[in-house]
C-alpha positions in Angstrom: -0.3 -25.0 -46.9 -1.7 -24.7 -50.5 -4.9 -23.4 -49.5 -6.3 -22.9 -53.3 -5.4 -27.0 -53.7 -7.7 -27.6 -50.3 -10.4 -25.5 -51.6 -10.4 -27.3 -54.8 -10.5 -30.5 -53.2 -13.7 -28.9 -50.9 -15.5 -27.8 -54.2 -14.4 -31.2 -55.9 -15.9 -33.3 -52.6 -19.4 -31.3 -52.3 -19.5 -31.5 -56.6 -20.1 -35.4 -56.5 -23.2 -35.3 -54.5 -24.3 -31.6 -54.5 -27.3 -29.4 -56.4 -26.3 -26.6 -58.1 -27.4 -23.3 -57.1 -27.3 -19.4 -57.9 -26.0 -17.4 -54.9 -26.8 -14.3 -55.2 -24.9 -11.3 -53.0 -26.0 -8.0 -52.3 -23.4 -5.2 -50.9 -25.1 -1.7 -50.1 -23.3 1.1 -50.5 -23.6 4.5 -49.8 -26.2 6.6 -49.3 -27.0 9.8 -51.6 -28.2 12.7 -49.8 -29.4 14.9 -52.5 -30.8 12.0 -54.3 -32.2 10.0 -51.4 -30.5 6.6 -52.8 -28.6 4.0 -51.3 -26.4 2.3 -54.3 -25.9 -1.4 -53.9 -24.2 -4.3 -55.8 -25.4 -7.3 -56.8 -23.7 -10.4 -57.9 -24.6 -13.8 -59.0 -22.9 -17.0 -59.0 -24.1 -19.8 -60.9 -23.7 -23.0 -60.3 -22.4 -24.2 -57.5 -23.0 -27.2 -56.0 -23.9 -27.5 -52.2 -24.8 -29.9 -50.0 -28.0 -29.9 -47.8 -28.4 -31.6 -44.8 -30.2 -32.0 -41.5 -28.2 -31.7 -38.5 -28.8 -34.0 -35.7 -29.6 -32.3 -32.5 -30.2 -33.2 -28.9 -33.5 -32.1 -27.5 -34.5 -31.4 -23.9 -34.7 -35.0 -22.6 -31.0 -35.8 -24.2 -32.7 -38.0 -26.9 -30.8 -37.2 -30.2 -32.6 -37.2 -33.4 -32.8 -34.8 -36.9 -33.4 -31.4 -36.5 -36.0 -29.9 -38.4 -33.9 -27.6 -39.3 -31.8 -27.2 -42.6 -28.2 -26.3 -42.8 -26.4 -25.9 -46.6 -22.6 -26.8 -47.4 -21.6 -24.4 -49.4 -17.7 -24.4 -51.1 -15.9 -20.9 -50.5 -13.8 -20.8 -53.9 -14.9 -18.2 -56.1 -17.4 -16.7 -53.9 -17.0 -13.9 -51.6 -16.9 -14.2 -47.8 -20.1 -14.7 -47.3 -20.3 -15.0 -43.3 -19.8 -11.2 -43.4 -22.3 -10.3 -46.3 -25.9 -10.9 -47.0 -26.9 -13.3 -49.6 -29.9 -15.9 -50.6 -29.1 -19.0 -52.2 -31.4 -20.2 -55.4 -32.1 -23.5 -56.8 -35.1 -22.9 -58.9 -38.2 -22.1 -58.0 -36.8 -22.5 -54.0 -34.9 -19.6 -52.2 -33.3 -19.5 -49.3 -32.3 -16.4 -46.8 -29.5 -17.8 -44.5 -29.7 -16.6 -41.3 -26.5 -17.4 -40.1 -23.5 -18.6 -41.9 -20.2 -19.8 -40.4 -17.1 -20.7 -42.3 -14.5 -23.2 -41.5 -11.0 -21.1 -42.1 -8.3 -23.4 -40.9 -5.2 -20.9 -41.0 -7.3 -17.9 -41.9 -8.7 -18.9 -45.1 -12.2 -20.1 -45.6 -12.5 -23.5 -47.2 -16.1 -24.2 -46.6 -19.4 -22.0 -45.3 -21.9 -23.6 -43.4 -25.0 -22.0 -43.2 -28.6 -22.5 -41.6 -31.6 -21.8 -43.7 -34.7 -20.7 -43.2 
């Protein structure tokens, strides 16, 4: 499989209807003794386009309807993995924290995060 061509085609797809946004990571590193410091990285990338959208659900009764919750499409290429990292997503004067992000990784390699915002 050509897994750069798929995640081209996943950027491409979520481009047409998407908002641009800053994600911005943050990877701590270690921790200075003598100095009391913890070093960390941080990295943005501009514009990318996601998707938002609100999931339907099925409450208690089994009535199906939109969650009130928000979830964010979100293409992997050129990002890092960002189900193991922490991040928040910008579009503005709006920022999100995810609290959970999955990514779809047919054969190992992530094509598209998913994550639910708060």
């Amino acid at each position: 499989m050509d897994w750069n061509r798929i995640k081209g085609n996943v950027k491409k797809q979520l481009g047409k209807n998407g908002i641009s946004v800053s994600v911005v990571t943050e990877i701590t590193g270690s921790y200075n003794v003598t100095a009391d410091t913890v070093t960390s990285t941080i990295a943005t990338y501009d514009d990318i386009k996601v998707v938002l959208k609100n999931p339907t659900m099925q409450d208690d009764s089994g009535v199906f309807g939109k969650s009130d919750r928000l979830q964010m499409l979100i293409p992997s290429s050129g990002l890092p993995t960002l189900d193991e990292i922490s991040y928040k997503v910008i579009s503005g004067t709006t920022i999100w924290f995810p609290s959970k992000t999955i990514s779809i990784k047919p054969g190992g390699i992530p094509v598209l995060y998913i994550a639910d915002l708060r």
